[in-house]
PDB file as gemmi writes it, atoms N, CA and C in Angstrom:
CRYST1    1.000    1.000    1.000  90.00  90.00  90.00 P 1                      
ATOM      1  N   UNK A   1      16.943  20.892   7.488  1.00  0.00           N  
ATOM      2  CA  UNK A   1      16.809  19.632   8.207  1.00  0.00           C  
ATOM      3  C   UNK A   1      15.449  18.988   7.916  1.00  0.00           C  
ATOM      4  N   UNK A   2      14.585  20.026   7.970  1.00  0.00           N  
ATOM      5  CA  UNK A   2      13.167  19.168   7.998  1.00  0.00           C  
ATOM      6  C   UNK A   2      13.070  18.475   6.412  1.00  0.00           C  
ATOM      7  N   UNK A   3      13.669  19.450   5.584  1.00  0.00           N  
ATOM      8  CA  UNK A   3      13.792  18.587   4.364  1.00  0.00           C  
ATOM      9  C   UNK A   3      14.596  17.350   3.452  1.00  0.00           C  
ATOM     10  N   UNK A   4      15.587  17.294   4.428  1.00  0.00           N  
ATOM     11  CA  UNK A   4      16.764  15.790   4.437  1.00  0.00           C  
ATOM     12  C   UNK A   4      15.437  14.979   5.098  1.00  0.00           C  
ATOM     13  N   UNK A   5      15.021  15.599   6.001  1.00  0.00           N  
ATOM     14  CA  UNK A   5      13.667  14.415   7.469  1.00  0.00           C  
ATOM     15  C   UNK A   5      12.607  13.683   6.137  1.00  0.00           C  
ATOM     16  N   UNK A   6      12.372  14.622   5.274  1.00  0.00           N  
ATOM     17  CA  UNK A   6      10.873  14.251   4.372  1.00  0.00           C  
ATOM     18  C   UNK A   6      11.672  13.405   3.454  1.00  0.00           C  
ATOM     19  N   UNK A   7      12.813  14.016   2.590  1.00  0.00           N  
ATOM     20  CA  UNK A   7      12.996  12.844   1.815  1.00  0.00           C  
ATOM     21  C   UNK A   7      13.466  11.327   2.368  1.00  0.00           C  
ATOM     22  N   UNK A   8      13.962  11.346   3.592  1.00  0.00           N  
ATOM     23  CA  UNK A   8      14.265  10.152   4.340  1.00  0.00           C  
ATOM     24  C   UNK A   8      12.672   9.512   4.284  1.00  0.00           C  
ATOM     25  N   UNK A   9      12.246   9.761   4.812  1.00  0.00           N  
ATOM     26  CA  UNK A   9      11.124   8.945   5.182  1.00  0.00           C  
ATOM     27  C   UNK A   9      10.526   8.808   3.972  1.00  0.00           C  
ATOM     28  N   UNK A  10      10.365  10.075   2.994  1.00  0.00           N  
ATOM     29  CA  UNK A  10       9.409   9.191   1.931  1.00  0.00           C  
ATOM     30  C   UNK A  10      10.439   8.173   1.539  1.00  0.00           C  
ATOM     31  N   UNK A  11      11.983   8.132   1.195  1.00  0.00           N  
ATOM     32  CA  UNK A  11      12.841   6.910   0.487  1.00  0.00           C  
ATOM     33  C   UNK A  11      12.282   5.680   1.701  1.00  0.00           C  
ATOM     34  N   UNK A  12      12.409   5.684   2.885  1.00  0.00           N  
ATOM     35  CA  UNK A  12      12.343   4.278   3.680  1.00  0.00           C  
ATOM     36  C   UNK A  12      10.897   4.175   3.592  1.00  0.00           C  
ATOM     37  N   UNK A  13      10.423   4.710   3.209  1.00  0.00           N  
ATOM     38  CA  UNK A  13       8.648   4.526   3.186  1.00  0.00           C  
ATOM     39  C   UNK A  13       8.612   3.287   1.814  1.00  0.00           C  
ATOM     40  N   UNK A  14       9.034   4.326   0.663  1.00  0.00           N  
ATOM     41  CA  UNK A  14       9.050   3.606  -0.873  1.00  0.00           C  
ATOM     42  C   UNK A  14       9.842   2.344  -0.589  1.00  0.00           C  
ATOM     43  N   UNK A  15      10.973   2.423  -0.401  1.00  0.00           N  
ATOM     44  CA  UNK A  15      11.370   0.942   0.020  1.00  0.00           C  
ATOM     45  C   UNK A  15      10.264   0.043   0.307  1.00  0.00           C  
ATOM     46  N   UNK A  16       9.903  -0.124   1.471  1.00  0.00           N  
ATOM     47  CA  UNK A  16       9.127  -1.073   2.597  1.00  0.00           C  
ATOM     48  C   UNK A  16       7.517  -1.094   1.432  1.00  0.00           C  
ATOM     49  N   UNK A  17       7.182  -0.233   0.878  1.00  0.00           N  
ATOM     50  CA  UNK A  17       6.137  -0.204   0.076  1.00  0.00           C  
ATOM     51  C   UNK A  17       6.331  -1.148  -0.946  1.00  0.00           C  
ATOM     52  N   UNK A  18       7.756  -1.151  -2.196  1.00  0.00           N  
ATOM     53  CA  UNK A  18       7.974  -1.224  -3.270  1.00  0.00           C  
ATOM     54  C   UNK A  18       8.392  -2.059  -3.356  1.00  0.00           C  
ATOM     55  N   UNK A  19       9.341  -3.234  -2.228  1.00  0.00           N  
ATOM     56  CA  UNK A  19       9.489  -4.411  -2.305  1.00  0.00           C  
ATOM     57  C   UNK A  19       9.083  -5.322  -1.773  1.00  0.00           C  
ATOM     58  N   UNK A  20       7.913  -4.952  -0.909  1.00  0.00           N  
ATOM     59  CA  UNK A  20       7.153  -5.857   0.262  1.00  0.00           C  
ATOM     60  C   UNK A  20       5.645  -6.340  -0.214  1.00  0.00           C  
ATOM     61  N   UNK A  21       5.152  -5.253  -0.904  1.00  0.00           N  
ATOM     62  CA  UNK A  21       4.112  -5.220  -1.473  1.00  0.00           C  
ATOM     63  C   UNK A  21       3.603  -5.807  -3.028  1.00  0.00           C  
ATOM     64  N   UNK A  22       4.877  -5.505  -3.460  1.00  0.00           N  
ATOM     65  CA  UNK A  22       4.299  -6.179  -4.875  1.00  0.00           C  
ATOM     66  C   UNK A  22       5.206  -8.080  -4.933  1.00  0.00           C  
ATOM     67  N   UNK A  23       5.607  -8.089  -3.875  1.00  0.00           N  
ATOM     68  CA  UNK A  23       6.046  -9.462  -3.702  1.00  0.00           C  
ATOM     69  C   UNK A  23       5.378 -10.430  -3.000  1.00  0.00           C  
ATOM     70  N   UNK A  24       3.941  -9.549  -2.349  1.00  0.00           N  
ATOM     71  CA  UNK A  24       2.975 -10.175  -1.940  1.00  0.00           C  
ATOM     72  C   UNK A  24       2.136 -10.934  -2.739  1.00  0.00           C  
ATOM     73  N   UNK A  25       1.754  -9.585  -4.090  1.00  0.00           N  
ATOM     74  CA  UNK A  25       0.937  -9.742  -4.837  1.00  0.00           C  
ATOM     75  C   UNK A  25       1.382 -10.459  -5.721  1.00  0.00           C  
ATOM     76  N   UNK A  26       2.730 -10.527  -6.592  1.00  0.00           N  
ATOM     77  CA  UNK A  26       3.203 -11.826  -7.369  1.00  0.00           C  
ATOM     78  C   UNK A  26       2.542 -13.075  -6.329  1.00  0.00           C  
ATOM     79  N   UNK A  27       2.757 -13.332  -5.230  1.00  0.00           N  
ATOM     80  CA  UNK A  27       2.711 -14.824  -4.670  1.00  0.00           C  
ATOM     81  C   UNK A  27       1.105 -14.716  -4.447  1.00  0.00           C  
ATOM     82  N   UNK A  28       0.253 -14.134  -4.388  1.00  0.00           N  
ATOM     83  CA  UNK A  28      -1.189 -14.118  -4.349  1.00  0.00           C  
ATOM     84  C   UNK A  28      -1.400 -14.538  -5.921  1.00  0.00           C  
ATOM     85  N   UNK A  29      -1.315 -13.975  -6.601  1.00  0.00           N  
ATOM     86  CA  UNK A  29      -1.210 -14.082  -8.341  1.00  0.00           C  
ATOM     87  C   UNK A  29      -0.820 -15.696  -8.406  1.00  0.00           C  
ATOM     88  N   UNK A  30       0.835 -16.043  -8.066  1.00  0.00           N  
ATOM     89  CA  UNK A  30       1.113 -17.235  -8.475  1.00  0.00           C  
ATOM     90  C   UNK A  30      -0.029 -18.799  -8.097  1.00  0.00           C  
ATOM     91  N   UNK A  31      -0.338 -18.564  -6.465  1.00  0.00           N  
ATOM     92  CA  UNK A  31      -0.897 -19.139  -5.421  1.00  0.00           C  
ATOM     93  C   UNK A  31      -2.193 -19.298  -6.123  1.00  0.00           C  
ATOM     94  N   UNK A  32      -2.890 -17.987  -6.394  1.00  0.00           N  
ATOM     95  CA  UNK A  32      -4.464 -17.462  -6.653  1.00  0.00           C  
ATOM     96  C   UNK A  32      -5.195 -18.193  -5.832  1.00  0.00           C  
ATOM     97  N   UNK A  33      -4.851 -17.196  -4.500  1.00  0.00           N  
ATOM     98  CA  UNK A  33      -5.391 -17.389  -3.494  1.00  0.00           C  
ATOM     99  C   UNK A  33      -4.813 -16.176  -2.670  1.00  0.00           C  
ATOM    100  N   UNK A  34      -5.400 -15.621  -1.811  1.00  0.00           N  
ATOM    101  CA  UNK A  34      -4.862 -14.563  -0.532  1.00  0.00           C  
ATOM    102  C   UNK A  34      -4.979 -15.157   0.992  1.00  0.00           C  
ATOM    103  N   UNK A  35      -5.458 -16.424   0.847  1.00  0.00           N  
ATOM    104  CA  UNK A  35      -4.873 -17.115   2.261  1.00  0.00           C  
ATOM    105  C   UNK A  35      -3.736 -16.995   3.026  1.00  0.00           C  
ATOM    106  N   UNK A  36      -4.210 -16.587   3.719  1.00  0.00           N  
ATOM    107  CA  UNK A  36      -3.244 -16.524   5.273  1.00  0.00           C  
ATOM    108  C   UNK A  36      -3.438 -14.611   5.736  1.00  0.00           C  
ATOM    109  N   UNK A  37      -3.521 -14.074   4.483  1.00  0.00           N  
ATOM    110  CA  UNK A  37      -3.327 -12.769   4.358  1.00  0.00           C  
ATOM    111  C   UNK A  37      -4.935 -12.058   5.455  1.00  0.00           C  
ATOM    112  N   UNK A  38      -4.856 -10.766   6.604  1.00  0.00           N  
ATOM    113  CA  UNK A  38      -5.575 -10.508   7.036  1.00  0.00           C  
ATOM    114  C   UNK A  38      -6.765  -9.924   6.108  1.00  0.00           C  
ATOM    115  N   UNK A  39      -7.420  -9.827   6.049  1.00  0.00           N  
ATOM    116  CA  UNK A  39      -8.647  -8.878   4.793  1.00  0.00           C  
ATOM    117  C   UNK A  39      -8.631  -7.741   5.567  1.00  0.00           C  
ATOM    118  N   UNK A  40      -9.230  -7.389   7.021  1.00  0.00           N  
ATOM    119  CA  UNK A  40      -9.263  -6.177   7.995  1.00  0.00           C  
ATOM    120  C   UNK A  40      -8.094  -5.556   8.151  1.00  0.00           C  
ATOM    121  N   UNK A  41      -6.819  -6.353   7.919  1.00  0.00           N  
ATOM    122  CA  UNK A  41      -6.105  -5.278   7.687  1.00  0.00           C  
ATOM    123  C   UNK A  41      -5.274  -4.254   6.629  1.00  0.00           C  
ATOM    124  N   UNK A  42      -5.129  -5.920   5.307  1.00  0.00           N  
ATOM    125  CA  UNK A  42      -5.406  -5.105   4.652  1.00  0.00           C  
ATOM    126  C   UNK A  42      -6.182  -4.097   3.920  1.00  0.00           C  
ATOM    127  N   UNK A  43      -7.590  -4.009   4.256  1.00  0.00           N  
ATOM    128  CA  UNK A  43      -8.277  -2.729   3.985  1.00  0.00           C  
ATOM    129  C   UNK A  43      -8.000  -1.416   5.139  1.00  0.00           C  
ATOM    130  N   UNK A  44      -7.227  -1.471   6.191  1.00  0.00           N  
ATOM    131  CA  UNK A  44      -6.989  -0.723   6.795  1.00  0.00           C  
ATOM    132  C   UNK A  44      -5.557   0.037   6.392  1.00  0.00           C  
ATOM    133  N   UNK A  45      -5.273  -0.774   6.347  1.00  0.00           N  
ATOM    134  CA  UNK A  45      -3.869  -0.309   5.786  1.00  0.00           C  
ATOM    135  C   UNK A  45      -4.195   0.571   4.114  1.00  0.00           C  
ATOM    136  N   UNK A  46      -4.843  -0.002   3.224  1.00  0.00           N  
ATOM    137  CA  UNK A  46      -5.636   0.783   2.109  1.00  0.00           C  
ATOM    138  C   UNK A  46      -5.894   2.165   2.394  1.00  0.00           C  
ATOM    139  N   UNK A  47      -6.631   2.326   3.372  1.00  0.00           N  
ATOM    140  CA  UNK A  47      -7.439   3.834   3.788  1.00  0.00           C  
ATOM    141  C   UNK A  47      -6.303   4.616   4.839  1.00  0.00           C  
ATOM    142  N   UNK A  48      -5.860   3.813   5.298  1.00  0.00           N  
ATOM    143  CA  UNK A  48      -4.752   4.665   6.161  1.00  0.00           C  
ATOM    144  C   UNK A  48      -3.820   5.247   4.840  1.00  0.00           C  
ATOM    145  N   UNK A  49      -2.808   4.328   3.557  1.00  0.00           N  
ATOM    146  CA  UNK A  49      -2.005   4.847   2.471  1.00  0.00           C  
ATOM    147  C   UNK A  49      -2.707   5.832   1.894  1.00  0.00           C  
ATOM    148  N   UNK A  50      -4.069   5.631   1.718  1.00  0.00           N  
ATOM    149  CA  UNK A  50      -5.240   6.839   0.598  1.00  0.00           C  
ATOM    150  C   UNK A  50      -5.277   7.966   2.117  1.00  0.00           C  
ATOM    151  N   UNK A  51      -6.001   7.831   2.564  1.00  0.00           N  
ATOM    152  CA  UNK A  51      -6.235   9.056   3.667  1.00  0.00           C  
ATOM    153  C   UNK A  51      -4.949   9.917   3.449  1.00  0.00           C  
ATOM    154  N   UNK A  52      -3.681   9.204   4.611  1.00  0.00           N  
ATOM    155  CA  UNK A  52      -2.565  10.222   4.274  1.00  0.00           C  
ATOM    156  C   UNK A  52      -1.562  10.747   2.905  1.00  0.00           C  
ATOM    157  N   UNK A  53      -2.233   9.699   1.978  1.00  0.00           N  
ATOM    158  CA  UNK A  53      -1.746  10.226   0.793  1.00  0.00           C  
ATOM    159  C   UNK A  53      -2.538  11.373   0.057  1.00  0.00           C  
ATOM    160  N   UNK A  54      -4.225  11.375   0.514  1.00  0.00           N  
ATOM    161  CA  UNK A  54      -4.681  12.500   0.215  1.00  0.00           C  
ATOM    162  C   UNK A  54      -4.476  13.562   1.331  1.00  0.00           C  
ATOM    163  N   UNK A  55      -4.117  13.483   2.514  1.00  0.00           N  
ATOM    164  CA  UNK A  55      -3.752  14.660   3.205  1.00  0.00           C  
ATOM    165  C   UNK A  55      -2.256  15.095   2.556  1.00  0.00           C  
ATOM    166  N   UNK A  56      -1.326  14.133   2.285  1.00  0.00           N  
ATOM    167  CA  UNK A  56      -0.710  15.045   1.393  1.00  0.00           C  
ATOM    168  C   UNK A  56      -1.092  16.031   0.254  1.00  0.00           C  
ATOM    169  N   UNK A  57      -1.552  15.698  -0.708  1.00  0.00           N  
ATOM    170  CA  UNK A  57      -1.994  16.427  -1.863  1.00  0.00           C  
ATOM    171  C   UNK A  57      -2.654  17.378  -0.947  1.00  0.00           C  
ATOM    172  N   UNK A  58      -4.024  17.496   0.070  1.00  0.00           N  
ATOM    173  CA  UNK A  58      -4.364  18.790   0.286  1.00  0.00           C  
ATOM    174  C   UNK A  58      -3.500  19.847   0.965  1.00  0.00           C  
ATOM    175  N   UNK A  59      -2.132  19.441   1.707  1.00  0.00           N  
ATOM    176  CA  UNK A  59      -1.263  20.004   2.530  1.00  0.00           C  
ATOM    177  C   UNK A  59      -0.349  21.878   1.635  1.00  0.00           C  
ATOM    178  N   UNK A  60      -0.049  21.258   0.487  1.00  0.00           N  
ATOM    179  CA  UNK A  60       0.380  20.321   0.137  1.00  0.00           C  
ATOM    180  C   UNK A  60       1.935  19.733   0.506  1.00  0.00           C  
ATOM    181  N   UNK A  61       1.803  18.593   0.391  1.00  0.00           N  
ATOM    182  CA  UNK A  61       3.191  17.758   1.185  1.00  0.00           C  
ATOM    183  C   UNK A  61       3.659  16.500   0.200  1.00  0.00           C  
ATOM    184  N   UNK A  62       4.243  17.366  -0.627  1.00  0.00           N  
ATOM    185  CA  UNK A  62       5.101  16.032  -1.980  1.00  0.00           C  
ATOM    186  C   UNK A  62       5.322  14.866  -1.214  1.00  0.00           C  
ATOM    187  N   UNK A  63       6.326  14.855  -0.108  1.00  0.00           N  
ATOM    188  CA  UNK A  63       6.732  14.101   0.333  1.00  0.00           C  
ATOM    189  C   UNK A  63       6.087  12.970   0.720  1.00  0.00           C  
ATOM    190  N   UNK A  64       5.246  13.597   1.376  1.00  0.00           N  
ATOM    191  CA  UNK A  64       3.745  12.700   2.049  1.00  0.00           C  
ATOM    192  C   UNK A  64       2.902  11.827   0.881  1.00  0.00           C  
ATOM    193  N   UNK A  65       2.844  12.701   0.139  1.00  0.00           N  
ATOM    194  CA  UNK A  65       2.110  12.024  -1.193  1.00  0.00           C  
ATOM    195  C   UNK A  65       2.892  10.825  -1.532  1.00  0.00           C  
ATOM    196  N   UNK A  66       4.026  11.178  -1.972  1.00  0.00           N  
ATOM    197  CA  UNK A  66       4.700  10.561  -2.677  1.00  0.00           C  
ATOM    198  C   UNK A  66       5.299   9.049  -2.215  1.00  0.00           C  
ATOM    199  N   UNK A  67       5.269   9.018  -0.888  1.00  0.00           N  
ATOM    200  CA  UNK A  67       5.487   8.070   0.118  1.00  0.00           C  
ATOM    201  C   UNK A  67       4.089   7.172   0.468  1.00  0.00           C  
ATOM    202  N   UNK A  68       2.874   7.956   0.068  1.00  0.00           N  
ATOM    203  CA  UNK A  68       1.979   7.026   0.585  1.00  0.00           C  
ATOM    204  C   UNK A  68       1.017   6.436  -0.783  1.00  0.00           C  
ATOM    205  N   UNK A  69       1.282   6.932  -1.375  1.00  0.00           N  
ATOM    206  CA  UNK A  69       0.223   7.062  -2.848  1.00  0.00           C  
ATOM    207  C   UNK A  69       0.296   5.542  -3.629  1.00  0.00           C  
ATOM    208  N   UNK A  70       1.804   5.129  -3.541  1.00  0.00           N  
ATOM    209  CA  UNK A  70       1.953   3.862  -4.251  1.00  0.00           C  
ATOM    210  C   UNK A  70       1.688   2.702  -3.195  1.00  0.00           C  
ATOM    211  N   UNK A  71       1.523   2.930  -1.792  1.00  0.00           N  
ATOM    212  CA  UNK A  71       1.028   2.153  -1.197  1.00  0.00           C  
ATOM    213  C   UNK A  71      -0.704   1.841  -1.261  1.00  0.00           C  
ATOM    214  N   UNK A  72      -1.289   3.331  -1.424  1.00  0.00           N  
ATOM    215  CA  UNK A  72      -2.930   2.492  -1.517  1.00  0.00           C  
ATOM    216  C   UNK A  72      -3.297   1.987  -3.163  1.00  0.00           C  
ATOM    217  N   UNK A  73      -2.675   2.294  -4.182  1.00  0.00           N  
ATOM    218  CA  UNK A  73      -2.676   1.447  -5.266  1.00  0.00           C  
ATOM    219  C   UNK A  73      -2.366  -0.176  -4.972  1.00  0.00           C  
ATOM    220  N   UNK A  74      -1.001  -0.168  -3.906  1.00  0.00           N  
ATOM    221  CA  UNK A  74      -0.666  -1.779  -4.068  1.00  0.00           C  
ATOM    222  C   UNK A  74      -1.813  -2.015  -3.168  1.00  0.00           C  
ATOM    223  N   UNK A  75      -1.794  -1.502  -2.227  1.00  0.00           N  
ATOM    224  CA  UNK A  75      -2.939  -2.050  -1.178  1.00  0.00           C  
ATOM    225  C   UNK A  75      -4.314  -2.455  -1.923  1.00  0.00           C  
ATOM    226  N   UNK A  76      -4.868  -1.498  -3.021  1.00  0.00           N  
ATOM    227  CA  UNK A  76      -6.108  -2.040  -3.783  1.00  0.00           C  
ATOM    228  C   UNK A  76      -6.118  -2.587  -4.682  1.00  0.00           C  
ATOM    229  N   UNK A  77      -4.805  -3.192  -5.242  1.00  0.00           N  
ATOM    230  CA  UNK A  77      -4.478  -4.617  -5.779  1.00  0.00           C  
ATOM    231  C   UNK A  77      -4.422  -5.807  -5.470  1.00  0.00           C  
ATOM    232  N   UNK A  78      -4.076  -5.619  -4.083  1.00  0.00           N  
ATOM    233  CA  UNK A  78      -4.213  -7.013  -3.296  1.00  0.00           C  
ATOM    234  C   UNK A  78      -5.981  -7.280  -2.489  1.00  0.00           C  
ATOM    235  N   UNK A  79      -6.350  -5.949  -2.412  1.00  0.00           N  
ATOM    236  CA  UNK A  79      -8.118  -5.680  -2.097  1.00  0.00           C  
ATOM    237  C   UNK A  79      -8.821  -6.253  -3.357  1.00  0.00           C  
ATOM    238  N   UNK A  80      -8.387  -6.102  -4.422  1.00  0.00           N  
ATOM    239  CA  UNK A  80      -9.248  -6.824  -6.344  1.00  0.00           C  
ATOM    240  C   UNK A  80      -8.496  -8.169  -6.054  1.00  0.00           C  
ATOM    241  N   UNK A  81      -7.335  -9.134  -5.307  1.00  0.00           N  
ATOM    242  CA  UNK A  81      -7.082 -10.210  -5.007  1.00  0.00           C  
ATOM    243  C   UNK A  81      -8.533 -10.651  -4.212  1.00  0.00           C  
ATOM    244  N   UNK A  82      -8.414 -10.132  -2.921  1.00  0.00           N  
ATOM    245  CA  UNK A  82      -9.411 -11.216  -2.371  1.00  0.00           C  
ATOM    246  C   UNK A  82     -10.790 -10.924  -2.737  1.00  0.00           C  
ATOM    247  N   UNK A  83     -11.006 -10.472  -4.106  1.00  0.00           N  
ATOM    248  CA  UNK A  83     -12.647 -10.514  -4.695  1.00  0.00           C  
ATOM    249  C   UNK A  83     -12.462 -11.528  -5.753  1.00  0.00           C  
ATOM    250  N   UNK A  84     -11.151 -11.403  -6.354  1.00  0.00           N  
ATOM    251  CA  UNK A  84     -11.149 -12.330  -7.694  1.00  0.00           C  
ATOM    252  C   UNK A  84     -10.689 -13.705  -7.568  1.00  0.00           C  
ATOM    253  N   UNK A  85      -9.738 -13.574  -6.082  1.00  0.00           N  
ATOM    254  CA  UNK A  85      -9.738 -15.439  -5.612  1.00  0.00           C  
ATOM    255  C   UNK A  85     -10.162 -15.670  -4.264  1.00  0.00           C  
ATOM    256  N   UNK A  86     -11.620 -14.975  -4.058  1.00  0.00           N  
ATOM    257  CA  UNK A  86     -12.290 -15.827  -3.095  1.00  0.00           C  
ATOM    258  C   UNK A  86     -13.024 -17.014  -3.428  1.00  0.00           C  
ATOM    259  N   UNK A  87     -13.190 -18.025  -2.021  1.00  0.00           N  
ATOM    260  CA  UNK A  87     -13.429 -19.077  -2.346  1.00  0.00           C  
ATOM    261  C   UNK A  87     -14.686 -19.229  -1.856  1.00  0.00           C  
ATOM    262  N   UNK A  88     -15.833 -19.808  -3.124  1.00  0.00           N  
ATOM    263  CA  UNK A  88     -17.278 -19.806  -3.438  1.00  0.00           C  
ATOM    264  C   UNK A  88     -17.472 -21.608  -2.445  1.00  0.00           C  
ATOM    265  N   UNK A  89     -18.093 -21.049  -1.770  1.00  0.00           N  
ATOM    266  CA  UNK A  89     -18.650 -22.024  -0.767  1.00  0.00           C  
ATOM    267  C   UNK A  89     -19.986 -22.773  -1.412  1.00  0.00           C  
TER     268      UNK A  89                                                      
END                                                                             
């Protein structure tokens, strides 16, 4: 059971990661701009995907990894967004 539990969640994890996230970053890209988008949270959300994606790897917990790992990559893609289209006052 606990192992049907891990692959569930890492699949609904990757979902919500894999089509939410890089459809952000196309429209930040297209826009070149990250307006509207929080900065505080997305850097929170960054360290929360890295944190528990490295408590996976030290666990070790595939599942965990594997579910959170491609989130702090997208997350620090859209973090190199608001350095490369901020707006110079």
């Amino acid at each position: 059971m606990t192992q049907f539990l891990g692959v569930a969640a890492a699949c609904v994890s990757l979902v919500a990661i894999v089509f939410g996230l890089p459809a952000q970053i196309f429209k930040n890209f297209r826009r070149k701009t990250c307006e509207g988008l929080s900065f505080s949270l997305i850097l929170t959300a960054f360290f929360a995907y890295s944190t528990w994606g490295l408590y996976g790897v030290s666990k070790p917990d595939f599942f965990l990894f594997v579910s959170q790992f491609p989130g702090a990559i997208l997350m620090g893609i859209i973090l190199f967004q608001f350095a490369i289209y901020r707006k110079e006052t």
